[in-house]
N, C-alpha and C positions, 0 to 999 in steps of 0.2 A: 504494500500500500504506500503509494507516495505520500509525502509529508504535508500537510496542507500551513502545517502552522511553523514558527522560525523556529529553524533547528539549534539544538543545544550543541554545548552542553548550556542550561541556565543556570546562573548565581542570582545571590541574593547579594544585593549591595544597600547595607542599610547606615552607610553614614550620614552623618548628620540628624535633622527632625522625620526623615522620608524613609519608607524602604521603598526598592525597586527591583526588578526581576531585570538582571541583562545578560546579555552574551556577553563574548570577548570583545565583540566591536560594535555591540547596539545596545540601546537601552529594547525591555520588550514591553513591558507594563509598569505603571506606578501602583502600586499599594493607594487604597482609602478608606482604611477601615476607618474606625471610630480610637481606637488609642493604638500605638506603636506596637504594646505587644500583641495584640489583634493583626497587624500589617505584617507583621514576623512570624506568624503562625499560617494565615490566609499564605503566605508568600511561600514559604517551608513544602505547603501542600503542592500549591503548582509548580516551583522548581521541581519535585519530584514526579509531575505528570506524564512527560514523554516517559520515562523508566516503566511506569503505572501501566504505561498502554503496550508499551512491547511489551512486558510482561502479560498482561492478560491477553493477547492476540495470542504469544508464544501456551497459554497455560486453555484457551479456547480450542486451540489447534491436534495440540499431545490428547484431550479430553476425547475430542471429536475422534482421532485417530484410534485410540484405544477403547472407545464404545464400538466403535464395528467391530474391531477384532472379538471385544468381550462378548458383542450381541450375540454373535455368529455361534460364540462358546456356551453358551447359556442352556440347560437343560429345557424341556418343554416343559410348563406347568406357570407357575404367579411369576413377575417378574419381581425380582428380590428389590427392597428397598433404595439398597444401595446403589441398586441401578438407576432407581425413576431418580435419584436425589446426584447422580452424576451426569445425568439426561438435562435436568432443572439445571446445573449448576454450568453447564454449557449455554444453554440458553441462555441465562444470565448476562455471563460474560459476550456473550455476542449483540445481547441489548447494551451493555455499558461501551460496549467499542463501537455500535453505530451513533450512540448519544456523542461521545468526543470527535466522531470523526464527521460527522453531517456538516 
């Protein structure tokens, strides 16, 4: 999936009264929360976002791969718990990757 949004790595630069989210050669957002350690937490979160998404694409992908081979393996009879609840947990993660990437 190409990147729609500026690529990292992102820092958090919070000298001074401000924080800000930048690259190495760009500012990307300013923080607005309501008090500084509010801006440093909201900021913490989304410098850590590009990681958040490779990650759940990469943890979508292993899940999906490993439900076929498991389905395929499955006795005939109820499907076991842990199956509908790793079926669910795909879906999930495939709703939270089209919500950042849209």
């Amino acid at each position: 999936m190409a990147a729609k949004y500026t690529l990292g790595p992102w820092l958090i630069d919070d000298a001074g009264n401000e924080t800000h989210i930048v690259t190495a050669d760009r500012p990307v957002a300013r923080m607005n929360g309501l008090t500084l350690t509010e801006d440093k937490a909201n900021a913490k979160l989304i410098v850590g976002a590009p990681e958040l998404l490779a990650s759940t694409v990469e943890s979508a992908d292993a899940i999906e791969c490993a439900y076929e081979d498991i389905y395929q393996a499955l006795p005939d009879g109820p499907v076991p718990e842990w199956f509908v609840r790793l079926e669910a947990a795909a879906k999930q993660l495939r709703a939270a990757i089209a919500k950042a990437t849209a």
